[in-house]
DSSP file (Angstrom, degrees, kcal/mol; ACC not computed):
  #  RESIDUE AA STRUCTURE BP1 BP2  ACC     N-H-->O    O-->H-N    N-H-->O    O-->H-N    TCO  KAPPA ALPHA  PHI   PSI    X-CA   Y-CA   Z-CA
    1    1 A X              0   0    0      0, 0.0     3,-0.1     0, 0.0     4,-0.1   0.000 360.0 360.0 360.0 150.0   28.6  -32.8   24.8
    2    2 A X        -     0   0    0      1,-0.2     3,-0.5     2,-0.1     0, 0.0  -0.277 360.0 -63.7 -84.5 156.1   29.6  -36.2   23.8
    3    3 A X  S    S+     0   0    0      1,-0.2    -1,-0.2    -2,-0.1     3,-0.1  -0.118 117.4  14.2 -82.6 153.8   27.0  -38.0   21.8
    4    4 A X  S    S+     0   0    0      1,-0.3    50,-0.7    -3,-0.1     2,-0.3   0.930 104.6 109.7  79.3  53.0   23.2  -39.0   23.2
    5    5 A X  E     -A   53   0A   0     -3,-0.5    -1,-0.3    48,-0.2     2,-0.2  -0.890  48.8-179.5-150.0 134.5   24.0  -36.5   26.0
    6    6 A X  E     -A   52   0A   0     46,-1.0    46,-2.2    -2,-0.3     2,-0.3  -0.793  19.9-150.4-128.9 165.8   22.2  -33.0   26.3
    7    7 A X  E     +A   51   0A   0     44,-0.3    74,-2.1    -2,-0.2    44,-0.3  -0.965  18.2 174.1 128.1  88.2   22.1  -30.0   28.4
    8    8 A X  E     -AB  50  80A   0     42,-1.4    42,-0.9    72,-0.3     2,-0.3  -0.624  21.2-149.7-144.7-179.7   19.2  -28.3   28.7
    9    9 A X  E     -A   49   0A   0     70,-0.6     2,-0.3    40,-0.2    40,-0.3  -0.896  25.9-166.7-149.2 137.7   18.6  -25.0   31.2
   10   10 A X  E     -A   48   0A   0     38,-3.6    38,-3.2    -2,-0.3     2,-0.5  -0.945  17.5-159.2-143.6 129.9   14.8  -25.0   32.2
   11   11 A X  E     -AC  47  77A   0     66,-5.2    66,-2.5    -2,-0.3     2,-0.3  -0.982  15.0-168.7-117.5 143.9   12.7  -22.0   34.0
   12   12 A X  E     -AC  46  76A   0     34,-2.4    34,-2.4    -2,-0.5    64,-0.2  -0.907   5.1-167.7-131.3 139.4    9.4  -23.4   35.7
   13   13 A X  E     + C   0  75A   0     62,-2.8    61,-0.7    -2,-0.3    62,-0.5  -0.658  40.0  57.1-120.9-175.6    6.6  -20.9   37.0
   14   14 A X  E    S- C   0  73A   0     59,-0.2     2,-0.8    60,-0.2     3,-0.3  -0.794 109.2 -13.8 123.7-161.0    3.8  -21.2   39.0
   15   15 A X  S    S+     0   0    0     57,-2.3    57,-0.3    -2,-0.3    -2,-0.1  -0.839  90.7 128.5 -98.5 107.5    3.4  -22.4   42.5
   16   16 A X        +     0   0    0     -2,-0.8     2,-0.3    28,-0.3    -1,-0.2   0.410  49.6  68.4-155.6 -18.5    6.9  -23.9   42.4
   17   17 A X  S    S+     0   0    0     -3,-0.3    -1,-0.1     1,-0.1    29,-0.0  -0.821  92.2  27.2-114.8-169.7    8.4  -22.5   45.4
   18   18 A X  S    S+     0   0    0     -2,-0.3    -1,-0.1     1,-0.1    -3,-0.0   0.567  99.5  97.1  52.2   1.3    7.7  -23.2   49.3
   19   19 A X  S    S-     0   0    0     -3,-0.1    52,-0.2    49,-0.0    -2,-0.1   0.144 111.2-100.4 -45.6  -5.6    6.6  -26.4   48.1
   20   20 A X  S >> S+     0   0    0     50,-0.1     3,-2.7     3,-0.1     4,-1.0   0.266  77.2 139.3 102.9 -24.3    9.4  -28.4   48.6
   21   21 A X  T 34 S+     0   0    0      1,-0.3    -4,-0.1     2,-0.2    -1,-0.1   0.507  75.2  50.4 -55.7   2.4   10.6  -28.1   44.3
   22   22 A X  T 3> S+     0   0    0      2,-0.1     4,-1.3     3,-0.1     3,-0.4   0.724 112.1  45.2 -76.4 -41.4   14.2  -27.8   44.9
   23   23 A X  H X> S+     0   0    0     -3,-2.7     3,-1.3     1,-0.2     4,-0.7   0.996 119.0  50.5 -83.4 -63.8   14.3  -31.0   47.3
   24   24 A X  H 3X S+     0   0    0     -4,-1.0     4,-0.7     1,-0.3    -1,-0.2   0.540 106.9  45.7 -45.4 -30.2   12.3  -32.7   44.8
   25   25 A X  H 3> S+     0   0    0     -3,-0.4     4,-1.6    -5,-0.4    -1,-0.3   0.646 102.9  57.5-119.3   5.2   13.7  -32.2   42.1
   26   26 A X  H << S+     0   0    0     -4,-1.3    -2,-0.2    -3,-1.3    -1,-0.2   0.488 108.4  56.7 -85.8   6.8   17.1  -33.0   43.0
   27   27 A X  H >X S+     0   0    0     -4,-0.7     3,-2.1     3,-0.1     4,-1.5   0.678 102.6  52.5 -61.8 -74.0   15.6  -36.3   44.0
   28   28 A X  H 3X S+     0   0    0     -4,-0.7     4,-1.8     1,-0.3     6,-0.2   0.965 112.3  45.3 -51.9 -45.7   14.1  -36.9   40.6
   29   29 A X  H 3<>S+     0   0    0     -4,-1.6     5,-1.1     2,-0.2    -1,-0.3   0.457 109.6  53.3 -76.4   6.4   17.4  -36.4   38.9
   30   30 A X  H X>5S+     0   0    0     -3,-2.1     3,-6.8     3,-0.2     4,-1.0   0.828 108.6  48.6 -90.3 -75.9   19.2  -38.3   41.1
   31   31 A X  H 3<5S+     0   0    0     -4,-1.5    -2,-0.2     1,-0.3    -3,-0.1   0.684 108.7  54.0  21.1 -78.3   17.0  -40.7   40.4
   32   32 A X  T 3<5S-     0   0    0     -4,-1.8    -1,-0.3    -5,-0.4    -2,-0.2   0.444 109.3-121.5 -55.5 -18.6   17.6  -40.0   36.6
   33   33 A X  T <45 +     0   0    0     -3,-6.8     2,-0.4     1,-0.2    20,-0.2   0.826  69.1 143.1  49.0  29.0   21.1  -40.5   37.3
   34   34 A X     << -     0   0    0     -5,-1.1     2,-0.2    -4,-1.0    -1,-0.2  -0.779  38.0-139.2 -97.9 156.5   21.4  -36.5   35.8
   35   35 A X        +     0   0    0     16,-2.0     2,-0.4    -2,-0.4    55,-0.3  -0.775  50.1  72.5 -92.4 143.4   23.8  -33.4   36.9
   36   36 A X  E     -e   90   0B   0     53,-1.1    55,-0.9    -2,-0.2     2,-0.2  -0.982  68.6 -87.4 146.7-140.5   23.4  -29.8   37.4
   37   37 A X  E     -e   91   0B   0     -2,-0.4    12,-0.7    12,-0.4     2,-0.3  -0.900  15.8-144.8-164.6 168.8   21.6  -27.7   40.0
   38   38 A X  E     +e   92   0B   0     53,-0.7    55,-0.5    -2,-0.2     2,-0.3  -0.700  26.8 165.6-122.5 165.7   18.1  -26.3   40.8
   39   39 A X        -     0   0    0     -2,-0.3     8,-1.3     8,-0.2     2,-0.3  -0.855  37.7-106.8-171.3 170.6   17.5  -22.5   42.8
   40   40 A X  B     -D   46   0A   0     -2,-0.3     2,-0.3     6,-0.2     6,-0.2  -0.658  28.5-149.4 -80.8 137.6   14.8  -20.1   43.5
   41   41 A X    >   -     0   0    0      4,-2.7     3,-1.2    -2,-0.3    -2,-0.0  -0.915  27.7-112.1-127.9 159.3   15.0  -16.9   41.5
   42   42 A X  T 3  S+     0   0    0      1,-0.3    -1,-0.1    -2,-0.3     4,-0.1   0.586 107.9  72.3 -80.8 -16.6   13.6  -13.8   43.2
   43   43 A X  T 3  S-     0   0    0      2,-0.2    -1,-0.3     1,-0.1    -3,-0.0   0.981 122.9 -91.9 -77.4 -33.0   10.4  -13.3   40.7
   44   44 A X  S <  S+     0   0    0     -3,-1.2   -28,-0.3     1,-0.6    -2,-0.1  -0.054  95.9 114.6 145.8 -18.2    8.5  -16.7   42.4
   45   45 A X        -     0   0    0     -5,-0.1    -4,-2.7   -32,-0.1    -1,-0.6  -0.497  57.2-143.6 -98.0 166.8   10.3  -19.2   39.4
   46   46 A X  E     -AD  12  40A   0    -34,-2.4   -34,-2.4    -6,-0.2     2,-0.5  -0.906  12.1-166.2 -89.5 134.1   12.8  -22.0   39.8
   47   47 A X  E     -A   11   0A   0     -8,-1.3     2,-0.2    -2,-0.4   -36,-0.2  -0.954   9.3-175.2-109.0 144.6   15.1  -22.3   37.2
   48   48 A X  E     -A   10   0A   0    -38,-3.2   -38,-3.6    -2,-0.5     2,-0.3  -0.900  23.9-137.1-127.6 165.9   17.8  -26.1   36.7
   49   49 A X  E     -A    9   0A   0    -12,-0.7   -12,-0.4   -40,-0.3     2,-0.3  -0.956  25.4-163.5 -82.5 109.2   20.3  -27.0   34.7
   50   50 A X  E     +A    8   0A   0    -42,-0.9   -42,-1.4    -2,-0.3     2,-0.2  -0.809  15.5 163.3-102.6 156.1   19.8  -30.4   33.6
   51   51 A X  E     +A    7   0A   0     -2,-0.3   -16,-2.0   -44,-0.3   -44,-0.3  -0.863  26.2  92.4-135.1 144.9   22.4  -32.6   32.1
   52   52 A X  E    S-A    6   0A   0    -46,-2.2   -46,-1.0    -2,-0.2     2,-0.4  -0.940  82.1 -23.7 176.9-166.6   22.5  -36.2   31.6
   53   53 A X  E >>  -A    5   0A   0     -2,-0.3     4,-3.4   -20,-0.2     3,-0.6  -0.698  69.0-116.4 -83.5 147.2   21.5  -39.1   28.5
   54   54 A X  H 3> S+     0   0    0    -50,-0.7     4,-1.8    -2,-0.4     5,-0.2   0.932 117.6  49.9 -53.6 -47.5   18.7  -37.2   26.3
   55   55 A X  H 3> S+     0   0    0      1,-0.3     4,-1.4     2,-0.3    -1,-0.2   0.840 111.2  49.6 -75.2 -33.2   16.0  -39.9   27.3
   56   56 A X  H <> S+     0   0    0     -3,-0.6     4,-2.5     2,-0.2    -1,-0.3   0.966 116.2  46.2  -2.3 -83.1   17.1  -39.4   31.0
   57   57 A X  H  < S+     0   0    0     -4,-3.4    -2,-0.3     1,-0.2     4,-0.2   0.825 110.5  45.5 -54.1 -38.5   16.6  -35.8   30.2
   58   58 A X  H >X S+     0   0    0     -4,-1.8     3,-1.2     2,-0.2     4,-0.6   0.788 109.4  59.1 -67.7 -41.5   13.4  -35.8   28.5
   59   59 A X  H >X S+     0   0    0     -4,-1.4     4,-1.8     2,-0.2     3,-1.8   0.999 112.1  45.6 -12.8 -98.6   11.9  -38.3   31.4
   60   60 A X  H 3X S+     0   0    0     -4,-2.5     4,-0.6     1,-0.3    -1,-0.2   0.502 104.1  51.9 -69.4  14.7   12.7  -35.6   33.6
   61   61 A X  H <> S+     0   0    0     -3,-1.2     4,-0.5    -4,-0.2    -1,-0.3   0.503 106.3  58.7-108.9   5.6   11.6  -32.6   32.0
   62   62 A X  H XX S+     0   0    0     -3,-1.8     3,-0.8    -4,-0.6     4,-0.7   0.773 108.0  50.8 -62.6 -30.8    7.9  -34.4   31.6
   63   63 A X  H >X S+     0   0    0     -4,-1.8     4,-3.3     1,-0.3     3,-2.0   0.905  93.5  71.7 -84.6 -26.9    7.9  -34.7   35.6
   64   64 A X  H 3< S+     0   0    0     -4,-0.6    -1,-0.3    -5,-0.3     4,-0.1   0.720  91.9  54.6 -53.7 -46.3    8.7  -31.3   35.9
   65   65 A X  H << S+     0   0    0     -3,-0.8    -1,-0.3    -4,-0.5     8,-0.3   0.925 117.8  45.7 -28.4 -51.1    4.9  -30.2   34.8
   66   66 A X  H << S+     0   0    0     -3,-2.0     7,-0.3    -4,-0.7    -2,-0.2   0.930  87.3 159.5 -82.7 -59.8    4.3  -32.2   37.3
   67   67 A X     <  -     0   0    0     -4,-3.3     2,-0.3     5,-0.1    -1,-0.1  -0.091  49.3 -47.5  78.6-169.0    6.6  -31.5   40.5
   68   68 A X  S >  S-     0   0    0     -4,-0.1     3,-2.4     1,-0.1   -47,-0.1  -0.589  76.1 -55.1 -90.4 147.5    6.0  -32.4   43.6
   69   69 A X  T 3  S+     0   0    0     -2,-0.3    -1,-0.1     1,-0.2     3,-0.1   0.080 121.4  17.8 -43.4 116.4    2.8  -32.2   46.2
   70   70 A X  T 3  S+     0   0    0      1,-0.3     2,-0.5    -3,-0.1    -1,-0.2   0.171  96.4 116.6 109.5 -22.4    1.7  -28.7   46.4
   71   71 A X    <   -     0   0    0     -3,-2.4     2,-0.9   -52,-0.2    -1,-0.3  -0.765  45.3-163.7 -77.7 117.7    3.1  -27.5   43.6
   72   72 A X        -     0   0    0     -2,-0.5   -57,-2.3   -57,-0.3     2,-0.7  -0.836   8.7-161.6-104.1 115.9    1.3  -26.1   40.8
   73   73 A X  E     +C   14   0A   0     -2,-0.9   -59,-0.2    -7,-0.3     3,-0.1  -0.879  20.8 163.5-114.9 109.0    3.6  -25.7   37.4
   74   74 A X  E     +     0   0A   0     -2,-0.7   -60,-0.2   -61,-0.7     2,-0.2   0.063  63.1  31.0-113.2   9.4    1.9  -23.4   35.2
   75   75 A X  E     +C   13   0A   0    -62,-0.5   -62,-2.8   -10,-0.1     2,-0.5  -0.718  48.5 174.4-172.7 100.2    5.1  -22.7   32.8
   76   76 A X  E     +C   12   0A   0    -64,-0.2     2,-0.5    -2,-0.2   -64,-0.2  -0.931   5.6 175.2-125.8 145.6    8.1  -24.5   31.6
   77   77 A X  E     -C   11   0A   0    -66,-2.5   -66,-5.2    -2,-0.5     2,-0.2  -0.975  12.8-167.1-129.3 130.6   10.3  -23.0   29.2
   78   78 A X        -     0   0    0     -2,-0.5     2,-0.2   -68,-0.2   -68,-0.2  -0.322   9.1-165.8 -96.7 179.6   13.9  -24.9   28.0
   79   79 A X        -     0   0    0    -70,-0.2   -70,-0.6    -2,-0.2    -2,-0.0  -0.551  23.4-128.3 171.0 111.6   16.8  -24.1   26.3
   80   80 A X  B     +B    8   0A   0    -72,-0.2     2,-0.5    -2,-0.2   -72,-0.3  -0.163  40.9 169.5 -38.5 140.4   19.5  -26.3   24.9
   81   81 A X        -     0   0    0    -74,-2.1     2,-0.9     3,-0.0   -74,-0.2  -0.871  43.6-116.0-160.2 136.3   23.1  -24.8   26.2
   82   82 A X        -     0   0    0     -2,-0.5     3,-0.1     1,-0.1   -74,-0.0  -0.496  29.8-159.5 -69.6  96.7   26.6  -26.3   26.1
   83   83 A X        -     0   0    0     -2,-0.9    -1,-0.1     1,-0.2   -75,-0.0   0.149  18.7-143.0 -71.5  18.2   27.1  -26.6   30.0
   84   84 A X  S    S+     0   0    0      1,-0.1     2,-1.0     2,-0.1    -1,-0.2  -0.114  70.1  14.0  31.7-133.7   31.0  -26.8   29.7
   85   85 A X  S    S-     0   0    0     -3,-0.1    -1,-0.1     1,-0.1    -3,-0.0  -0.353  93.8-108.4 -58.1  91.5   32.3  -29.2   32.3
   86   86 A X        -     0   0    0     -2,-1.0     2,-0.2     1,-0.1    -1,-0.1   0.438  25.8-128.2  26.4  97.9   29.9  -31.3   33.7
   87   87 A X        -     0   0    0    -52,-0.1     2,-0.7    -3,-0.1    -1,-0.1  -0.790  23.9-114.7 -81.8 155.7   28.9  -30.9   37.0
   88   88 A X  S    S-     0   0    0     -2,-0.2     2,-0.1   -53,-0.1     3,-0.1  -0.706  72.0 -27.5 -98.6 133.8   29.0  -33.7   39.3
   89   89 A X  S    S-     0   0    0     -2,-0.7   -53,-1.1     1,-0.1     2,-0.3  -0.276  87.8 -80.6  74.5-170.3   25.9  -34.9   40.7
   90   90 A X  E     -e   36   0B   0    -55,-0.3   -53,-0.3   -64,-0.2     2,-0.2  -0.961  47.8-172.6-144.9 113.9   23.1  -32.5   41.0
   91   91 A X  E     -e   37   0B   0    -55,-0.9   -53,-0.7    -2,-0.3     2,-0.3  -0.438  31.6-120.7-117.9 154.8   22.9  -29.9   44.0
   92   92 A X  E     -e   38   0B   0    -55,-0.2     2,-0.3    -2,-0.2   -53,-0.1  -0.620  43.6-173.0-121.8 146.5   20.2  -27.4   45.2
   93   93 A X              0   0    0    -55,-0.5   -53,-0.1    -2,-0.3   -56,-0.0  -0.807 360.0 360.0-174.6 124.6   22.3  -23.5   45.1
   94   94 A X              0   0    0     -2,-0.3   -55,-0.1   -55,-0.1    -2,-0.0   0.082 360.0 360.0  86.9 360.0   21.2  -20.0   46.3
């Protein structure tokens, strides 16, 4: 990554799907002016791919606690990762 830009790959647990936390949080990162993607994984969690400028990034993985109405976020766990090419814009997938 090029410098003051990070990468980060994030799993959030809880009550964090049926709530809307995919819509939401491709919202926030639009917002955020970040890239990557959100989905639903079959155990109940979300996991994203975030990428963007770190303070960008850090901004949106506080909101992430938060989430949207109705969501309860009881877990987030990151990991730095080299995200190879960009992606553009930030998209909801599976």
């Amino acid at each position: 990554m090029e410098d003051g830009r990070k990468a980060v790959r994030v799993r959030l647990s809880g009550r964090v799907q049926g709530v809307s936390f995919r819509v939401w949080t491709r919202t926030e990162a639009e917002r955020l002016g970040l890239s990557g993607w959100v989905r639903n994984e079959d155990d109940g969690s979300v996991t994203a791919l975030i990428v963007g400028a770190e303070g960008a990034v850090s901004t949106m993985m506080n909101r992430l606690w938060k989430g949207p109405t109705g969501a309860s976020v009881s877990g987030v766990t990151s990991q730095d990762v080299d995200p190879g090419q960009e992606p553009n814009g930030f998209r909801i997938i599976g």
